[in-house]
N, C-alpha and C positions, 0 to 999 in steps of 0.2 A: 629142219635143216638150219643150223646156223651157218653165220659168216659174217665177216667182219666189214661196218660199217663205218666211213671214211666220212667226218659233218664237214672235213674244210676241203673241197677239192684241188684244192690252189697245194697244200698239203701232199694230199694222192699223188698229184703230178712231180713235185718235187721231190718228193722220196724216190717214185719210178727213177728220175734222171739222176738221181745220188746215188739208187742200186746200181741203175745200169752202167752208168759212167766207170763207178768203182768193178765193176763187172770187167766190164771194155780193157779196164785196165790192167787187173789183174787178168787176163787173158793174153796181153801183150807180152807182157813180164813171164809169164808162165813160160809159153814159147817162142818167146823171141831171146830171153836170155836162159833158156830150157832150165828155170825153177822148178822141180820134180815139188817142190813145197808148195806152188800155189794152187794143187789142183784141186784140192781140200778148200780154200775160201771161196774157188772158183764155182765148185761144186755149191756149196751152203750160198752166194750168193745169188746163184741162176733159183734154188729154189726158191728162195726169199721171192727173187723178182717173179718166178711164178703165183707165189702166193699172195701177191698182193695185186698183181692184174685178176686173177682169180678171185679176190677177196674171199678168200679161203678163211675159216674159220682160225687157222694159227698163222696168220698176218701179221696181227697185231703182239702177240707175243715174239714169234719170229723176230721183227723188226725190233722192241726191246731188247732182248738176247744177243743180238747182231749189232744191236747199239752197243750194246755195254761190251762185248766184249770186242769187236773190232776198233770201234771208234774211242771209248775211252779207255778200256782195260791196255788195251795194247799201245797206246800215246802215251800213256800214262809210264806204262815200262821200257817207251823210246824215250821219254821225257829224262828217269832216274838212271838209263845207263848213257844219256847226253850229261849229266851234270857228274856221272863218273869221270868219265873220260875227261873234259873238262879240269877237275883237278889232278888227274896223273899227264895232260901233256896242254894244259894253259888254253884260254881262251883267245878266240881269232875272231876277226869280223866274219867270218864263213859258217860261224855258230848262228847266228842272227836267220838264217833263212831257215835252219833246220829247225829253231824254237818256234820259229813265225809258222811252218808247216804244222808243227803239233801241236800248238795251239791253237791255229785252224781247225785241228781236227778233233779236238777236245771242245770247242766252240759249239759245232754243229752235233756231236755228239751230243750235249746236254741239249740243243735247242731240239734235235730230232725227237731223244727220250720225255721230253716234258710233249711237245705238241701231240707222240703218241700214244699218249696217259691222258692229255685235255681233249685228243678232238676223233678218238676212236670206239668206238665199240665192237662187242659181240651181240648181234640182234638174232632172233630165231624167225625164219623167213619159211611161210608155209606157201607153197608154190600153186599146190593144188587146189589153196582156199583161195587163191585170185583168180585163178580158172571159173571155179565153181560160182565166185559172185557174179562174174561175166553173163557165166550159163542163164543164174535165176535173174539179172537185171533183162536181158534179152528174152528169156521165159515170160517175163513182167509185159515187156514190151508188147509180144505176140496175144498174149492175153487180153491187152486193152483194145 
């Protein structure tokens, strides 16, 4: 049985509260200003957050895939229709909070995808072979 192995815990936890946060929120937005559109990242990121309290074998991919295309791919296309806009009706000081959000979130996007390429694996975890050493260490015991 594989699954995916987490070396920085400090890590583990902070991803948890970035899915879930981003969770929370998009759950707000969904239905509180009834976005028929969020129910789809809503959906992709409750399993994400499953999969990774799980440390479920696609964790670790999952949470790439979900980096790249939430956190940079889509900053990334709020970023180039912010600098359209921009030259068809001029720049305001009210531009400055929206760049500062998507570069936030361009930020953590590369810091999430590098930390879960350094500090994750897929291990193969045989369940029944730590049973089984239990059995003969205690078998051992009995014996002496």
């Amino acid at each position: 049985m594989k699954e995916t192995e987490f070396k920085n815990k400090y890590f583990y936890w902070a991803i948890i509260l970035i899915v879930g946060g981003l969770l929370l929120k998009t759950i707000f937005r969904t239905f509180y200003y009834n976005e028929s559109i969020g129910i789809t990242p809503m959906i992709l990121q409750f399993l994400l957050l499953v999969f990774i309290l799980a440390k479920h074998k696609f964790a670790k991919i999952g949470i790439i895939i979900w980096t790249i295309l939430f956190l940079l791919l889509f900053s990334l296309i709020q970023l180039i229709q912010g600098i359209i806009k921009n030259f068809n009706y001029g720049i305001n000081s009210s531009w400055f909070q929206y760049y500062s959000l998507i570069s936030i979130n361009i930020i953590a996007g590369i810091v999430i995808l590098f930390y879960t390429v350094k500090t994750t694996k897929i291990v193969v975890v045989n369940k029944k072979q730590g049973s089984n050493s239990e059995n003969l260490s205690h078998a051992n015991n009995l014996n002496r």
